[in-house]
VOVEXNU-601680 format. One record per residue: z, y, x of N, C-alpha, C in turn; residue in one letter. Coordinates in steps of 0.05 Angstrom, whole numbers, plus 5000, padded with zeros to 4 digits. Each point is the difference from the previous one (the first is absolute). Example, Ala and Ser with C-alpha at 12.3 -4.5 7.8 and 13.67 -1.06 7.14 Angstrom:
BEGIN
515648865264500050244982500050245018A
498650214993500150245016501450224985S
REM end
This chain:
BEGIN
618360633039502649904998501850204987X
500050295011501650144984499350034971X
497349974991498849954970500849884984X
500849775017500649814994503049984988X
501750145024503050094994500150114981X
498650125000501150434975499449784977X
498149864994500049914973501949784987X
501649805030502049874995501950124993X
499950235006504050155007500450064970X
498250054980500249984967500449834978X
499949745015500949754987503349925001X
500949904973501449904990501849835026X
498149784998500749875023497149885013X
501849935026497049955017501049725015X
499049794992500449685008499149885031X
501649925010498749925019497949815004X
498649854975497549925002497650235001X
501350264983497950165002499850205027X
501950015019500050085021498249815025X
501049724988498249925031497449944992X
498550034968497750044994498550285008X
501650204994497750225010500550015033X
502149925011500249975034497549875009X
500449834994498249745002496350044989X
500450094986496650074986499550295018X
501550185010499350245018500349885028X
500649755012500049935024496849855004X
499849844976497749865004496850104988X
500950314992497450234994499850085021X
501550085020500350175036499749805007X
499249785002500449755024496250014989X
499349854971496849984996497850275015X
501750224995498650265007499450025025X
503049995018498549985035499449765000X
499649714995498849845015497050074983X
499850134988497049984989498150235011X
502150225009498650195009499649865033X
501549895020500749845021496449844998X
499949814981498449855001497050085000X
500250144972497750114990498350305009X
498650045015498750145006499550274990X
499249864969498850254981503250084980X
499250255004501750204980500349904970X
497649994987498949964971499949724999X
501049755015499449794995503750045003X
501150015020503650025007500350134963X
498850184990500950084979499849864978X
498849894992498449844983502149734997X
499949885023502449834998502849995000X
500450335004503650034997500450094974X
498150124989500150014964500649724994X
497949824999499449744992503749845001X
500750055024501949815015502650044987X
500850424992501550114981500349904972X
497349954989499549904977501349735000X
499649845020500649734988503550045005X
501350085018503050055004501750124972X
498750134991500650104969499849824979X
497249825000499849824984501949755004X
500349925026502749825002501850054992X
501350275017503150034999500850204978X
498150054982500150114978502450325001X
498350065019501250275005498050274988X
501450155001498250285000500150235004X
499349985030502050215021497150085017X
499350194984497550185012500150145021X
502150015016500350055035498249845015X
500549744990499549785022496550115008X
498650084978497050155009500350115012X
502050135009499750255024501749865032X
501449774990501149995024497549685016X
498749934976497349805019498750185001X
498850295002499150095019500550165018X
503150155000500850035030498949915024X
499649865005499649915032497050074995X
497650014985498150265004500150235005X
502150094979500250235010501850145016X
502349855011501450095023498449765019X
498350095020499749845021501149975018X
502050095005501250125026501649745002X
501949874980501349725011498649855001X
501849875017499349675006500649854976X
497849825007500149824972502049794999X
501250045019503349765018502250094986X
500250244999501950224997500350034972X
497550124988499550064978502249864975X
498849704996501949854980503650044998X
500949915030502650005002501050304991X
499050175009501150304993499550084965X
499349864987499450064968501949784999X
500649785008502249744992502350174997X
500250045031503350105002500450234968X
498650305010499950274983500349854970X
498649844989499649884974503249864990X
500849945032502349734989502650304993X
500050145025502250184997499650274975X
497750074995499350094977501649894976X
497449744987501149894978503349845000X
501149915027501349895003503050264992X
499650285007501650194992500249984976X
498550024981499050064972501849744988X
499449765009501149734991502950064997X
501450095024503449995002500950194983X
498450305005501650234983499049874969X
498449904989499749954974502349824985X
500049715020501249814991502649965019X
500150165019503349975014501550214999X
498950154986501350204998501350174975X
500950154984500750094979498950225000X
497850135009499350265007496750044977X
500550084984497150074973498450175011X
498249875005497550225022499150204968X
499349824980498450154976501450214989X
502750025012502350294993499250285004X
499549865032499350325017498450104997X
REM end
């Protein structure tokens, strides 16, 4: 998510279609990842299909935001949350993240590309 930020905070402008697209495509990469790690047993099979699953979310929503590989496999590699927990806590962080980025860009008069 912050990857995600630092690379928005350099744009011109940043639309709110393209905000609730990468919200939205990083909620539903953390949601495929723990229910697949949840479901799926094997390591290398959970992996195999959260590549696969990344791939097609890109090919839809025609994004290309090379975080999202690291954030479907979080929940391998942090095991420690709950897979309950997990999603909502990247929703919220994601919404108030990019959702910062959205206001100072477009509500604001403040030229991030200055400083």
């Amino acid at each position: 998510m912050i990857v995600v930020g630092y690379k928005s905070i350099g744009k011109k402008h940043y639309s709110f279609k393209m905000l609730s697209k990468q919200v939205s495509a990083l909620v539903l990469a953390v949601f495929i990842g723990t229910q697949n790690i949840y479901y799926l047993d094997n390591y290398l099979l959970a992996t195999v299909v959260n590549f696969a699953a990344v791939a097609l979310i890109f090919h839809f929503s025609k994004l290309k935001m090379s975080p999202l590989y690291a954030m479907v496999m979080l929940p391998i590699v942090l095991p420690g949350f709950s897979h309950v927990s997990f999603g909502p806590t990247v929703a919220v962080s994601s919404l108030v993240i990019l959702g910062s980025i959205y206001i100072i860009i477009n509500k604001t008069s403040v030229l991030l590309d200055k400083v």
